[in-house]
C-alpha positions, 0 to 999 in steps of 0.5 A: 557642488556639481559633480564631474561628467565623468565621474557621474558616467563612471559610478553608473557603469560601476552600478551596473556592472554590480547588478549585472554580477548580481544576476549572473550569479548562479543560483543553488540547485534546489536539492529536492530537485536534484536529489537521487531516488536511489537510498530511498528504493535501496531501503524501500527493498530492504523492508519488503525483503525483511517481511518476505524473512519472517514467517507468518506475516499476513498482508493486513500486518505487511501494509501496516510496516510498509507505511511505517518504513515508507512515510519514516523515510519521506518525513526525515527529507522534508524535515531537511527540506520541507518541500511535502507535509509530514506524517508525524509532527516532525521540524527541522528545516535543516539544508546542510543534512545529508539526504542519504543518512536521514533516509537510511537512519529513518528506515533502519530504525523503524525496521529494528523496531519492527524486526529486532531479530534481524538486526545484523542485516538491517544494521550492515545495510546501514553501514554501507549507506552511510560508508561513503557521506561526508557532508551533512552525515551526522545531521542526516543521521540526527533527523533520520533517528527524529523522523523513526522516532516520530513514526514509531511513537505515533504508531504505538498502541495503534491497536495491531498488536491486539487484533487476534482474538476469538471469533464466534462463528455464525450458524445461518446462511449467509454468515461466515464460518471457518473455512477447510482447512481451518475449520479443523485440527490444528486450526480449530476454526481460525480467523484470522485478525478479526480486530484489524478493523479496529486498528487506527487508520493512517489518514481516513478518519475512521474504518467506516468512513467508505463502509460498503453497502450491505451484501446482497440477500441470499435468496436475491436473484443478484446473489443467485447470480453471483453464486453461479459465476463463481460456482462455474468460474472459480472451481479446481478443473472448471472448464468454464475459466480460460487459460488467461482467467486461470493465470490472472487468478494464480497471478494475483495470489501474491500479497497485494501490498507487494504487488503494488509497491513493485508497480510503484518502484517500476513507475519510479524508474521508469518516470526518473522521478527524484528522491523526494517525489519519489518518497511522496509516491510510496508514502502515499501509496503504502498509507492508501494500501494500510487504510484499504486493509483496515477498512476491509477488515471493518467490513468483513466483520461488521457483515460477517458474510460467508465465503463461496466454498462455504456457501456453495457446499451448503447450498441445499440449506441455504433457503434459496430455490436457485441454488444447487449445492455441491458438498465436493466442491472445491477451489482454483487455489485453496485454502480460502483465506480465513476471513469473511468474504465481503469486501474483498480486500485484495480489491480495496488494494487495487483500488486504493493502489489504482486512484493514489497512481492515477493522482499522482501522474495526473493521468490513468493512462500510463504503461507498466509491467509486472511480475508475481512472486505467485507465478514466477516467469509471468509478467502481465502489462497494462496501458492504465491504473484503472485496468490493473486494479479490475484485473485484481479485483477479478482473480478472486473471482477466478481464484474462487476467493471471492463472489462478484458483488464482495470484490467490485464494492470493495474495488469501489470503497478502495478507490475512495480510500485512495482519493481521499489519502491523496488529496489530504495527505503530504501535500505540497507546501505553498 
């Protein structure tokens, strides 16, 4: 039976009035679009305020906690929403937790671990991030305490908490030994984490995979060239240094994993990212300046190689013709830290630091300034990424710490570092 004219007309109206609903529907904000950095840079302070509270922390240790509290933070957002891949083997996929309580439970308890002295802070902090949530809390909490527990088991025996052993220093030109004051009582010939080489690296597949080439030898004109550079340039009183070299050796003193991570924050701010890229950002970045430091450490004691105030007071020995000694000299800014020169791991810092940025923003090209807890009142700026990470690599030479050759290859093997963590860690999900 034929249906009626008007009962045809009115079923297509009725049709497309449905379809119609259907697509003027809004959609869901996509929360990893939507969500606040702000927890994510209120934690990420609390963990460099909780190294800057405890004595003795050295920048090798420092970057290993800052990519243990940075990643725990970034893997407990995407078990709500898995927008990044993670570090650790964590899964959830659960939408209705509440981004703020998995960011704030992840980072407070890799930081109790870390730090169980400091539990009152750590615990208070907590409470107040977590005062005002209601939706989602208790799940945000769960993953937060799933993404800590994940970090922490896969970082235990890493082999941090074995790297201080005894050093045989060596005895013939070129190899290093304890530098003033450490070569003296109460040090006793100090080195400093001589088995931080060993440690296991966050992301590259071991701390030779970038190994720089050998130093130069010492009777080579390129290391009487760099010899004298730094015999001129880093010297307390040299008259060869300029005013602006002398501020960017002092500047730099700072410890690099810091420096860095109040670059990044900056960027943050400045560029409004959201939670989750923000997140990815100091994730990647602290894993880049963990695996930098490690793979200096596996460098600077493969080679051995002596440091500047080293081999410029034992020049007259030293089997090369063109260099002159001076048993008095001395340094910008001593103590020389008391490990091998060669690479310098500041350098490998900036440069990791520099490439993961670079990636990052998809371009080199980006404004910033920053400060120095070294030179309080100080602020240097910068147009590129590039520019920054050589600035670093060339205070040390400024500073005295380091020669010419022990900074650029360790600039070089950083970048390679750091391209290599950004283009196989946390990325985007398809």
């Amino acid at each position: 039976m034929k249906k009626p004219m008007f009962y045809l007309l009115c079923t297509t109206v009725i049709s497309i009035g449905m379809l119609s609903c259907k697509k003027d529907k809004p959609s869901t904000p996509d929360v990893t679009e939507t969500y606040s950095a702000g927890m994510v840079l209120k934690w990420n302070e609390a963990g460099t305020k909780a190294v800057a509270k405890t004595t003795g922390i050295q920048p090798m240790p420092e970057s290993r906690i800052y990519a243990m509290i940075n990643l725990a933070m970034h893997d407990a957002l995407n078990a709500i929403v898995p927008k990044y891949d993670t570090y650790t083997s964590i899964t959830s996929n659960d939408s209705e937790a509440s981004p703020d309580a998995a960011v704030a439970q992840a980072a407070h308890d890799v930081m109790l671990a870390l730090f169980p002295v400091q539990q009152t802070t750590t615990d208070s902090l907590l409470n107040s991030s977590l005062a005002d949530l209601s939706t989602g809390r208790e799940k945000g909490i769960a993953i937060g305490k799933a993404a800590a527990k994940a970090m922490l088991d896969k970082r235990a025996n890493d082999g941090s908490m074995t790297a201080q052993y005894p050093f045989t220093p060596g005895i013939l030109p070129g190899e290093y030994r304890a530098t003033p004051p450490f070569d003296m009582p109460p040090y006793n010939g100090l080195v400093v984490l001589p088995g931080w080489g060993k440690v296991k690296t966050f992301s590259v597949t071991s701390a030779d995979q970038f190994r720089a080439p050998a130093p130069y030898a010492i009777n080579s004109d390129a290391y009487t060239a760099d010899f004298n550079e730094i015999k001129t340039l880093g010297c307390k009183g040299c008259t060869a240094r300029s005013t602006d070299q002398t501020q960017i050796g002092l500047f730099w003193l700072d410890n690099i994993p810091l420096s860095w991570n109040r670059i990044a924050r900056t960027l943050i701010l400045q560029k409004h990212l959201n939670g989750w890229k923000a997140a990815r950002l100091l994730a990647l970045l602290q894993m880049a300046e963990a695996d930098a430091n490690i793979s200096a450490f596996d460098g600077k004691f493969y080679y051995k190689f002596w440091r500047p105030i080293t081999a410029v007071r034992l020049a007259e020995t030293d089997g090369n013709p063109n260099t002159a000694g001076d048993a008095a000299w001395n340094l910008l800014s001593p103590p020389t830290p008391p490990v091998p020169d060669y690479p310098s791991n500041h350098a490998l810092d900036g440069g990791a630091a520099a490439e993961v940025l670079k990636n990052f923003f998809n371009t080199d090209a980006m404004a910033f300034s920053c400060s120095s807890n070294a030179l309080p009142g100080v602020t240097r700026s910068f147009t590129n990424f590039s520019d920054a990470a050589r600035e670093v690599s060339l205070s040390r030479i400024y500073v005295g710490f380091h020669f010419r050759n022990a900074v650029m290859q360790g600039e070089t093997q950083g970048r390679k570092v750091g391209n290599y963590i950004y283009l196989n860690c946390l990325k985007e999900r398809n």
